[in-house]
SEBANU-856424 format. One record per residue (C-alpha): x, y, z. Coordinates in Angstrom, 2 decimals, always signed. Layout:
! SEBANU-856424
+---------+---------+---------+
!       x !       y !       z !
+---------+---------+---------+
!       X !       Y !       Z !
...
+---------+---------+---------+
***
This chain:
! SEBANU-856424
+---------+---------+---------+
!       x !       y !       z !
+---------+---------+---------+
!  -42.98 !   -3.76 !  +21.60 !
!  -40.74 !   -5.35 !  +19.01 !
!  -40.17 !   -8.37 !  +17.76 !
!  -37.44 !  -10.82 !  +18.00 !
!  -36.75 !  -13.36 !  +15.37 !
!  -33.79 !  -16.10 !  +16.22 !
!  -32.93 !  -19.17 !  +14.66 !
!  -30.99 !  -22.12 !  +15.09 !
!  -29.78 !  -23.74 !  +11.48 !
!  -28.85 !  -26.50 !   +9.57 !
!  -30.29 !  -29.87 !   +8.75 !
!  -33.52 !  -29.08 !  +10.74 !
!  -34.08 !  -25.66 !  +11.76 !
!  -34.66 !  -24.53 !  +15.10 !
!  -37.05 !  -21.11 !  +15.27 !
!  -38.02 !  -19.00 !  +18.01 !
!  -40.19 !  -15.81 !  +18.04 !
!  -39.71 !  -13.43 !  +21.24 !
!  -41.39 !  -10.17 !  +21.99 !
!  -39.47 !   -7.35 !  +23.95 !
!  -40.57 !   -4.09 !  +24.92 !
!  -38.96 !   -1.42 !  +27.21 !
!  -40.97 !   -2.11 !  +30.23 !
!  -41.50 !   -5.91 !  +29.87 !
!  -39.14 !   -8.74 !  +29.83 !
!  -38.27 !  -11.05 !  +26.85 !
!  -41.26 !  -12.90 !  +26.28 !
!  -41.06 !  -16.19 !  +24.01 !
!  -44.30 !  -15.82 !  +21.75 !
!  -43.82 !  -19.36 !  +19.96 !
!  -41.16 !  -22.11 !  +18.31 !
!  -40.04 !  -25.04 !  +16.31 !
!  -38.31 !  -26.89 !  +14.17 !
!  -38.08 !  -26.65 !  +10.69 !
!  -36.70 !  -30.04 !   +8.39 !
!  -35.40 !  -30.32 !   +5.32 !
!  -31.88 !  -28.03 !   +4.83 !
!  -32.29 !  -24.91 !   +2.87 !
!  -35.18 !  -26.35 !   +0.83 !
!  -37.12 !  -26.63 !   +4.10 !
!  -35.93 !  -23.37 !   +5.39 !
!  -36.86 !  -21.31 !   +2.30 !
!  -40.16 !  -22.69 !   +1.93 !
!  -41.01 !  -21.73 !   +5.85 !
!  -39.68 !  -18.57 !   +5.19 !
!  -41.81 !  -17.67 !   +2.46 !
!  -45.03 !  -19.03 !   +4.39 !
!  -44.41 !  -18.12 !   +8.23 !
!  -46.37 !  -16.31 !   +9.88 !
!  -43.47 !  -15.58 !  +12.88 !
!  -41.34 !  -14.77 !   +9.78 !
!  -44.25 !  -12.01 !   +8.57 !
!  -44.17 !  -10.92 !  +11.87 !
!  -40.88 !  -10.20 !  +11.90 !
!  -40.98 !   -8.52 !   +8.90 !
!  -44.12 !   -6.46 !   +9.10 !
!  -42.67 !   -4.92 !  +12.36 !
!  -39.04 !   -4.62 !  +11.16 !
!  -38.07 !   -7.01 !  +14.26 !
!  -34.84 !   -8.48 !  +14.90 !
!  -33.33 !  -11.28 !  +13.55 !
!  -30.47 !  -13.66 !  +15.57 !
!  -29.18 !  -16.54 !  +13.65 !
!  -26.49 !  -18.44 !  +14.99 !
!  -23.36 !  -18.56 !  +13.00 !
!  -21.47 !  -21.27 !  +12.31 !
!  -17.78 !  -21.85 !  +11.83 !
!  -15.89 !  -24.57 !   +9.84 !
!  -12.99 !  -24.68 !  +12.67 !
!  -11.34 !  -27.65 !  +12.11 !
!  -12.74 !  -29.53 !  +14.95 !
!  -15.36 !  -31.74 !  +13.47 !
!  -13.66 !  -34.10 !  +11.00 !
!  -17.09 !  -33.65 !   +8.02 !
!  -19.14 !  -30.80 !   +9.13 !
!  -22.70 !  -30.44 !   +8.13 !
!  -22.49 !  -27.04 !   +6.20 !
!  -26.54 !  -26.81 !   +6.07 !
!  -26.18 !  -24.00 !   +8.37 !
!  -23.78 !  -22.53 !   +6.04 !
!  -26.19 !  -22.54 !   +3.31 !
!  -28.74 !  -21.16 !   +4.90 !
!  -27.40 !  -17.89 !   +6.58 !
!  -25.58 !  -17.49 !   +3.10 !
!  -29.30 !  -17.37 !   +1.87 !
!  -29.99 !  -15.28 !   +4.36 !
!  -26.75 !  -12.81 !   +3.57 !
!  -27.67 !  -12.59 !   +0.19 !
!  -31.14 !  -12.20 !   +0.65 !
!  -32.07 !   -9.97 !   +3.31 !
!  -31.89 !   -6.09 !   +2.58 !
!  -31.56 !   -5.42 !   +6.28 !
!  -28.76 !   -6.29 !   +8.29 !
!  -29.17 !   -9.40 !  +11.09 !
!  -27.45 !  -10.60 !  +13.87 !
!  -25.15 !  -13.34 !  +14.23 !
!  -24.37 !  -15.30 !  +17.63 !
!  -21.70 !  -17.81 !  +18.43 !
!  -23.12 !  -20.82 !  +19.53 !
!  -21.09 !  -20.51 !  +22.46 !
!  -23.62 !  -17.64 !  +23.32 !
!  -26.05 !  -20.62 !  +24.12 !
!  -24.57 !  -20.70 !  +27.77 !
!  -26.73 !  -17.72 !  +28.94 !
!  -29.62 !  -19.93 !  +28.97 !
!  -28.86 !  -23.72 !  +29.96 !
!  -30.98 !  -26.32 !  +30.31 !
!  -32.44 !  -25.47 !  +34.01 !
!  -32.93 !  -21.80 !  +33.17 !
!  -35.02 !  -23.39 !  +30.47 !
!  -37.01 !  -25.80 !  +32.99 !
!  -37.01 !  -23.02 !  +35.69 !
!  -39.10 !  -20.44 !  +33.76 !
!  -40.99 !  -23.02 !  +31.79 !
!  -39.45 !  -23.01 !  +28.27 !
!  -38.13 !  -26.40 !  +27.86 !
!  -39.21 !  -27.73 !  +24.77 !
!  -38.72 !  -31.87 !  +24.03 !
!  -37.16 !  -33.87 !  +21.65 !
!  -34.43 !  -32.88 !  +19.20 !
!  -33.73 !  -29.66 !  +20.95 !
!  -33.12 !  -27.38 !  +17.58 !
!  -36.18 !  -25.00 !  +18.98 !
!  -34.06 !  -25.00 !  +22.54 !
!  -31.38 !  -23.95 !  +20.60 !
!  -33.18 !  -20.91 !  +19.00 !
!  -34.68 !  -19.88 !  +22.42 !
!  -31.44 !  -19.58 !  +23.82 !
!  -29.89 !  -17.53 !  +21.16 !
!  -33.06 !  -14.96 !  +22.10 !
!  -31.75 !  -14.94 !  +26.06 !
!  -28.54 !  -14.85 !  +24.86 !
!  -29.56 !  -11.62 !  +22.97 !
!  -31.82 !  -10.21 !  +25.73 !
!  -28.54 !  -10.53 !  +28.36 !
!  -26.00 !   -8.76 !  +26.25 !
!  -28.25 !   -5.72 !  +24.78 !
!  -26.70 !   -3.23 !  +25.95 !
!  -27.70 !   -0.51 !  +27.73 !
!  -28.88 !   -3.56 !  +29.63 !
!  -32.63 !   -4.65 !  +29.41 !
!  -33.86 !   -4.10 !  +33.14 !
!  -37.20 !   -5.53 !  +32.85 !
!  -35.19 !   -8.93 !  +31.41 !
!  -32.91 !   -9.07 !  +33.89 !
!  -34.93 !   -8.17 !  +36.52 !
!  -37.22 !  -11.22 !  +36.06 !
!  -35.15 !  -13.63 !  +34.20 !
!  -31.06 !  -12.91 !  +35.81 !
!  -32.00 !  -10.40 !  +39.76 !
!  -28.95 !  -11.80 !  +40.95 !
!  -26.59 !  -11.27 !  +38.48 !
!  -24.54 !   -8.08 !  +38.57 !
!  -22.52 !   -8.83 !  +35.36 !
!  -22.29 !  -11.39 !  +32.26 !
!  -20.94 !  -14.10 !  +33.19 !
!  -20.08 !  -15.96 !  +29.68 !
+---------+---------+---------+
***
């Protein structure tokens, strides 16, 4: 079993912690949302106990980049800052998702396996960036698929 760190940021921070092993499916261990920017981020990092997790076990962390593209007239660069933290931080290497990656795990696959999570929908965010991770390992993951995607042949997004 190994753990699977992914994380939604910027103003607040959406968290997720997953566990995935060969013969079970991705399994969402816990989440939320973390205020505050960077200052807010940093101090959860130091004092989480999904981030010692992580860390103890070597896990994996997903973070979901983010792009100044043009399209949003004043972009909040919070997310900037904090997988720049992360960048310059971090001794091991992490992943980093599109947020277009999102789409492997809308809002009824959410509701349908019982992961839906209210309000500001930063923790949503993180949880899909873990399915999104779980669909495109490749080899594939047959005990995620199997439970969470038994009619899908291919990837779809």
């Amino acid at each position: 079993m190994r753990y699977i760190l992914c994380l939604d940021p910027g103003g607040t921070t959406g968290w997720a912690l997953f566990t995935i092993a060969n013969d079970q499916p991705l399994t969402l261990v816990d989440c939320g949302m973390i205020p505050g920017g960077l200052r807010g981020f940093k101090k959860w990092w130091k004092t989480s106990w999904a981030v010692q997790l992580y860390r103890t076990y070597r896990g994996t962390l997903v973070v979901e980049d983010f792009l100044v593209d043009g399209r949003t007239k004043n972009p909040d660069l919070q997310p900037l800052e904090i997988v720049s933290g992360l960048t310059m931080h971090l001794d091991e290497p992490f992943i980093l998702q599109r947020n277009q990656m999102k789409g492997h795990a809308p809002d009824a696959f959410l509701k349908k396996w019982g992961l839906w999570q209210p309000g500001a929908g930063h923790d949503r965010d993180a949880i899909r960036h873990g399915f999104a991770y779980a669909r495109t390992l490749t080899p594939r993951h047959k005990p995620s698929y199997d439970k969470y995607w038994p009619d899908r042949r291919a990837i779809d997004v």
